[in-house]
C-alpha positions as CSV (number, residue, x, y, z in Angstrom):
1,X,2.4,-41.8,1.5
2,X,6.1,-42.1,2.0
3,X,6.2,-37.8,2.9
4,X,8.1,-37.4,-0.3
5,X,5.7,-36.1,-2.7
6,X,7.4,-32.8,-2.6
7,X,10.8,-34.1,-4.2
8,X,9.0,-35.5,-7.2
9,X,10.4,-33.9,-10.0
10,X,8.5,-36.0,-13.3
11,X,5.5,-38.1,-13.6
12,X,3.5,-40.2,-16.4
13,X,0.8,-38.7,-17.6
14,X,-0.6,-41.3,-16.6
15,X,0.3,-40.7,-12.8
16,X,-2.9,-39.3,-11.4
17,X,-3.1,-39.3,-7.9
18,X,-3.3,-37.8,-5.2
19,X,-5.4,-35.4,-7.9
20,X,-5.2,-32.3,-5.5
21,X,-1.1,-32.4,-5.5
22,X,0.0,-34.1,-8.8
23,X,-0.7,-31.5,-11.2
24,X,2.2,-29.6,-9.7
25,X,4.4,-32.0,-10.8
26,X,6.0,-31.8,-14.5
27,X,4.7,-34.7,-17.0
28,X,7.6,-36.2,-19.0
29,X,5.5,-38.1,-21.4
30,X,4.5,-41.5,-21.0
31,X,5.3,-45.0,-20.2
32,X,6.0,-46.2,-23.8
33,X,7.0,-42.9,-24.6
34,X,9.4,-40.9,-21.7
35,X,11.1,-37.6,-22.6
36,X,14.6,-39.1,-21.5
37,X,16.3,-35.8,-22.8
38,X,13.5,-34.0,-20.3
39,X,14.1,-36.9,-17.5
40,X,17.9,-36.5,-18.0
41,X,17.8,-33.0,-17.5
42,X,15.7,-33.1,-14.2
43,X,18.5,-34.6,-12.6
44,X,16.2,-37.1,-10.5
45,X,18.1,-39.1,-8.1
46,X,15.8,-42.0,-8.4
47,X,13.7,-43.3,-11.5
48,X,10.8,-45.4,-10.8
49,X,9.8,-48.0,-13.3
50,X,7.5,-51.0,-13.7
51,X,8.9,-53.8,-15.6
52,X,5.0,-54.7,-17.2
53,X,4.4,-50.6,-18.0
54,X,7.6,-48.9,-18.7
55,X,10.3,-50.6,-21.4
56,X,13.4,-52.1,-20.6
57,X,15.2,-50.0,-23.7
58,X,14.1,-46.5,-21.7
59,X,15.3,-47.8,-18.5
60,X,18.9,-49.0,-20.0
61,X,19.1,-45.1,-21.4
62,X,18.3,-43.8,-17.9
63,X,20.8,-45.8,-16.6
64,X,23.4,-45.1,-19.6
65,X,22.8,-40.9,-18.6
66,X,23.8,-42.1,-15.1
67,X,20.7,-42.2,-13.9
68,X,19.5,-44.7,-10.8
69,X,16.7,-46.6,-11.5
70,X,14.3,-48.8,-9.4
71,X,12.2,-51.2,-11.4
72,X,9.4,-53.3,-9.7
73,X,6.8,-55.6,-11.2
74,X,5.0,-56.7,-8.5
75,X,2.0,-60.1,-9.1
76,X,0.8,-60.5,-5.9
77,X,-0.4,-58.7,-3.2
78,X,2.8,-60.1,-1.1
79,X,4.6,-58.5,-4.2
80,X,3.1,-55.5,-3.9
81,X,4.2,-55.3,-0.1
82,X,7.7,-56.4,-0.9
83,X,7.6,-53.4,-3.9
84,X,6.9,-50.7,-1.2
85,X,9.6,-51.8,1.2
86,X,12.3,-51.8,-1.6
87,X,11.4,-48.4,-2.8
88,X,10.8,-46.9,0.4
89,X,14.7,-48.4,1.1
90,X,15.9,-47.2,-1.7
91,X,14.3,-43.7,-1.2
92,X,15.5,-43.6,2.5
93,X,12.2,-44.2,3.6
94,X,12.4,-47.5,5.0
95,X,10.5,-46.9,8.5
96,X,8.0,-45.1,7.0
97,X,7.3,-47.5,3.6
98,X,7.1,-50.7,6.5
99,X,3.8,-50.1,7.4
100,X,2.7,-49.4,4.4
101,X,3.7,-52.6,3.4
102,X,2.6,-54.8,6.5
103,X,-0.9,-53.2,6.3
104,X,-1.4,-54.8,2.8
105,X,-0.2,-58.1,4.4
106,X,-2.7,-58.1,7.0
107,X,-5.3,-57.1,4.5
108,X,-4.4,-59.9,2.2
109,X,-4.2,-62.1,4.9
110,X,-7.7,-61.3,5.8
111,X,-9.2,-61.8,2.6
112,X,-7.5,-65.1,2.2
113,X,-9.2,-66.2,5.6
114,X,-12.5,-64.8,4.2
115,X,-12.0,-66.7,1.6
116,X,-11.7,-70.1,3.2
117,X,-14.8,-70.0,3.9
118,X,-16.7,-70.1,0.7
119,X,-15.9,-72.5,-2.7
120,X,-13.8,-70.9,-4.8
121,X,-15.8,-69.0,-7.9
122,X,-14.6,-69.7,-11.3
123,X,-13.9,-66.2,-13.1
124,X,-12.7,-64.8,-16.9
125,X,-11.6,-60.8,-16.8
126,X,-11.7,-59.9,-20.0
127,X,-9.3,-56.4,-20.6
128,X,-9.9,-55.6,-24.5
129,X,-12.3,-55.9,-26.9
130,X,-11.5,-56.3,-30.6
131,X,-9.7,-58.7,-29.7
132,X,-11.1,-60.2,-26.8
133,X,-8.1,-60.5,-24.4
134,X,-8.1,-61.7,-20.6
135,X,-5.3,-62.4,-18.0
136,X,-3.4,-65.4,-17.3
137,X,-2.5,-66.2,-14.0
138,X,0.7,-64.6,-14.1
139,X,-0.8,-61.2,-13.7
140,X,-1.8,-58.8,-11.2
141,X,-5.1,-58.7,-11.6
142,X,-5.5,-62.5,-11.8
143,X,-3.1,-62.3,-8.5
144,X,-5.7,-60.1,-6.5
145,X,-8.8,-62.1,-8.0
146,X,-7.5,-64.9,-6.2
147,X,-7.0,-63.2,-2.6
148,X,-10.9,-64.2,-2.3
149,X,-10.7,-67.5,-4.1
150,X,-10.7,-66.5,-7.6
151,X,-10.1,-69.2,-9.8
152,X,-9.1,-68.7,-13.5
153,X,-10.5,-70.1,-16.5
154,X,-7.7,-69.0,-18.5
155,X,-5.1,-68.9,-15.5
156,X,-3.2,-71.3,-17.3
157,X,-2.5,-69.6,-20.6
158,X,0.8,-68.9,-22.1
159,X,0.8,-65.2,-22.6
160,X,0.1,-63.1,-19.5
161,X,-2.8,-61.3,-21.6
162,X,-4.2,-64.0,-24.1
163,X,-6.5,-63.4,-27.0
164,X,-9.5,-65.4,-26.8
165,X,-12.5,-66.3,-29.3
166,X,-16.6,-66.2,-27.7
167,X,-16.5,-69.8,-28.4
168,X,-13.6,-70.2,-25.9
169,X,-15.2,-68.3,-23.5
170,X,-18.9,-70.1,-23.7
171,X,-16.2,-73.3,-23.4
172,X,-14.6,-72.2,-20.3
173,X,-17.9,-71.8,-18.7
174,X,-18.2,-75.6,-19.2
175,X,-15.0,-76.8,-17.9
């Protein structure tokens, strides 16, 4: 969206989309598990990392070759706006990335209006099975499921992803 996609030189193999132009770009393993040698020899002259996905020790070996990196984590949707404007600066895209970034302001905005206007509903996402893990509050997800008055049952939990038992989630339906 930013008119760069030709100057990507790596991707994730996770990095999927846009699925009619990605495919042209060369996969340099994963986010646990970068080629750095391959990444290295690419030459990019920008890395982009997420701080949740991506591990601080491949990003300090990045930076060690020489590399720049740019490493987001981003919460909220007001985080996520914030992301695309310091990325779009830092790949000289400023004008274009801005609005990008104020269009998911005013959507935000208008869900949070929206959502005004009804009682908040009480919700659990549960991400894994075996063990049964959800979010805390200090997620993304937990930060969009709030936009339209999404309220947490297990918001409040230590670790961002927290394992739960069934009888904590029957309880949570109580509280």
């Amino acid at each position: 969206d930013l008119g760069l996609g030709d100057a990507l030189v790596g991707r994730t193999k996770f990095c999927v989309h846009p699925a009619d132009r990605v495919e042209a770009v060369e996969k340099v393993g994963g986010t646990k598990n970068p080629k750095i040698e391959r990444i290295v020899e690419l030459a990019p002259d920008l890395v982009l990392m997420n701080e949740e996905e991506n591990r601080a020790e491949d990003a300090k070996s990045l930076q060690a070759a020489g590399l720049r990196v740019h490493a987001s984590m981003p919460r909220t949707a007001d985080d996520t706006a914030a992301m695309v404007r310091s990325i779009g600066v830092a790949l000289g895209a400023g004008r274009v990335a801005e609005p990008i970034a104020a269009d998911i302001e005013r959507r935000a905005d208008r869900v949070r209006r929206q959502a005004a206007l009804h009682p908040p509903l009480r919700y659990a996402c549960l991400i894994w099975r075996e063990p049964t893990m959800t979010v805390s509050d200090d997620t993304f997800i937990a930060g969009l499921l709030a936009l339209p008055g999404g309220q947490n049952v297990f918001g409040s939990r230590d670790d961002r992803y927290p394992v739960i038992t069934p009888r904590e989630l029957h309880d949570a339906d109580r509280l």
